[in-house]
GUKEKE-734784 format. One record per residue (C-alpha): residue number from 1; x, y, z. Coordinates in steps of 0.2 Angstrom, whole numbers, always signed. Layout:
N
(atom NUM, (X, Y, Z))
...
This chain:
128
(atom 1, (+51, +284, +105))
(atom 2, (+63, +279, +90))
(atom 3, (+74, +271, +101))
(atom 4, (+60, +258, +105))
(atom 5, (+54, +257, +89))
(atom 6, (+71, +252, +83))
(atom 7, (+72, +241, +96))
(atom 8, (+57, +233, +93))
(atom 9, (+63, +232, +73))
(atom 10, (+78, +224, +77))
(atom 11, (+69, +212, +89))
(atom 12, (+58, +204, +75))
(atom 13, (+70, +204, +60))
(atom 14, (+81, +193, +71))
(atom 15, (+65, +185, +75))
(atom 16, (+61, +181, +57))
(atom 17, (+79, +174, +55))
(atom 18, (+81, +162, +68))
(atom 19, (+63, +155, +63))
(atom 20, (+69, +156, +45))
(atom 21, (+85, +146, +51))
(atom 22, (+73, +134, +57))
(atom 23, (+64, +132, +45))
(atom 24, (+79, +128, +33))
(atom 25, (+85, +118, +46))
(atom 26, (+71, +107, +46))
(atom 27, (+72, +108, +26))
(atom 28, (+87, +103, +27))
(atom 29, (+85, +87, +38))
(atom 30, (+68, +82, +27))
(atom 31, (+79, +84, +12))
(atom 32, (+94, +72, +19))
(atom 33, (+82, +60, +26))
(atom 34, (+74, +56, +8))
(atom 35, (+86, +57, -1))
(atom 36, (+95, +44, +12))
(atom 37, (+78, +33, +10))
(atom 38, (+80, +34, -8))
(atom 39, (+96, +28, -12))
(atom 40, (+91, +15, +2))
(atom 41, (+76, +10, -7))
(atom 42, (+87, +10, -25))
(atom 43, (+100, -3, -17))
(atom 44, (+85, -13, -10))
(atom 45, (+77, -15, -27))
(atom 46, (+91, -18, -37))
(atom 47, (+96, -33, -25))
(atom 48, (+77, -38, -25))
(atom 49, (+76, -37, -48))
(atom 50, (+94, -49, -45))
(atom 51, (+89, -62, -33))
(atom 52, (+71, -63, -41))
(atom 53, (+80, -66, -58))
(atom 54, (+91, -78, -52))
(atom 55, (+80, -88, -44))
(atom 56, (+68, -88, -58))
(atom 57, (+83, -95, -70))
(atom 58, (+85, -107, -56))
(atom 59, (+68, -112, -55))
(atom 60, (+65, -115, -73))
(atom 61, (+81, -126, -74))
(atom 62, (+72, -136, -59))
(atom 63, (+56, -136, -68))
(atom 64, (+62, -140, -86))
(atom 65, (+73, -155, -76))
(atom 66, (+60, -162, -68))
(atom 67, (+45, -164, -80))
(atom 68, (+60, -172, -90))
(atom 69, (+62, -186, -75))
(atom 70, (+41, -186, -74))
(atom 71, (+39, -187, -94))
(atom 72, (+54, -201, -94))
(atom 73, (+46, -210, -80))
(atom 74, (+28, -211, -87))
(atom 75, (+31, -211, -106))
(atom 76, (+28, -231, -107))
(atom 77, (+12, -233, -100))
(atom 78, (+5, -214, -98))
(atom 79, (+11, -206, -109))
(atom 80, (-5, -193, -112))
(atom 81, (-10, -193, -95))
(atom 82, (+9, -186, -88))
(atom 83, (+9, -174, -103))
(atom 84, (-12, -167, -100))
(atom 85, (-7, -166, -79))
(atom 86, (+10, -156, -84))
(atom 87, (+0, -143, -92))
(atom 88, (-12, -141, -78))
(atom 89, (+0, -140, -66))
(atom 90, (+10, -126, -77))
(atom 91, (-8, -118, -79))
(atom 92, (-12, -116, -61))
(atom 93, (+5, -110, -56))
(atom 94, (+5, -97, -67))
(atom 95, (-15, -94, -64))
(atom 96, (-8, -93, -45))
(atom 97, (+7, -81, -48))
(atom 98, (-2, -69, -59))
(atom 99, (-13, -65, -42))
(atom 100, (+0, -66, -33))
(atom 101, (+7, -51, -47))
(atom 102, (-7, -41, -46))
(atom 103, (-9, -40, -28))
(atom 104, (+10, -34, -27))
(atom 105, (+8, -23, -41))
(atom 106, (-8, -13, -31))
(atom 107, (-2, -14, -15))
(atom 108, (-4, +5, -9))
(atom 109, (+13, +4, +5))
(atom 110, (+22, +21, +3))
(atom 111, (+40, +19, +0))
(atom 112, (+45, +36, +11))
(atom 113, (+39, +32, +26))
(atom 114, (+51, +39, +39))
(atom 115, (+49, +56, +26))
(atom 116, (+31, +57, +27))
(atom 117, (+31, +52, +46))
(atom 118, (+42, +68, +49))
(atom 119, (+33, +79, +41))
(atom 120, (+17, +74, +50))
(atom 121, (+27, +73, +66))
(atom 122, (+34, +95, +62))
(atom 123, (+14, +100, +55))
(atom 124, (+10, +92, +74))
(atom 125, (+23, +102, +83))
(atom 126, (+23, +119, +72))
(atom 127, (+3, +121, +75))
(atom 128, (-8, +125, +91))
């Protein structure tokens, strides 16, 4: 009987650790795979806050150039009338890019993906 019992004994604990070695393993992989999306997602928004900079200096140097041109164009004869449309075109730009903003900001998109979609994908396969 003892030689069963520590047979039986040796059985699970080498059991426990191959399913602990899987476990880790799968740890492991989890681990990697965020921390791969997240260095992914810091390059991608560093190159996102650059290009949107960039274009924003641009776009101001376009927009201070041509409401110069419309303001030389119209000072002669309207005068008030290019200066009052000016500021309603700025005011429903800005109107129209401040949705625009808080739409982006409370956009519920998760950033880890792949991540979360393996973890549902293991929680499907470790249970009955």
């Amino acid at each position: 009987m003892s030689i069963g019992e520590s047979g039986s004994s040796t059985s699970s604990s080498s059991t426990s650790r191959r399913l602990g070695a899987a476990v880790l393993g799968l740890l492991h992989s989890h681990v990697e795979l965020f921390g791969i999306e997240l260095q992914e997602q810091k390059s991608r928004t560093v190159s996102l806050l650059l290009f949107a900079g960039l274009a924003l200096v641009f776009a101001l140097l376009l927009l201070v150039g041509l409401s110069a041109l419309v303001m030389i164009l119209v000072w002669d004869t309207y005068r008030l009338t290019g200066i009052i449309s000016l500021c309603v075109f700025y005011t429903l730009a800005a109107a129209f890019c401040g949705v625009r903003l808080k739409a982006a900001i409370f956009d519920e998109s998760t950033p880890f993906h792949a991540t979360l979609e393996e973890l549902a994908n293991d929680r499907e396969r470790l249970l009955p």
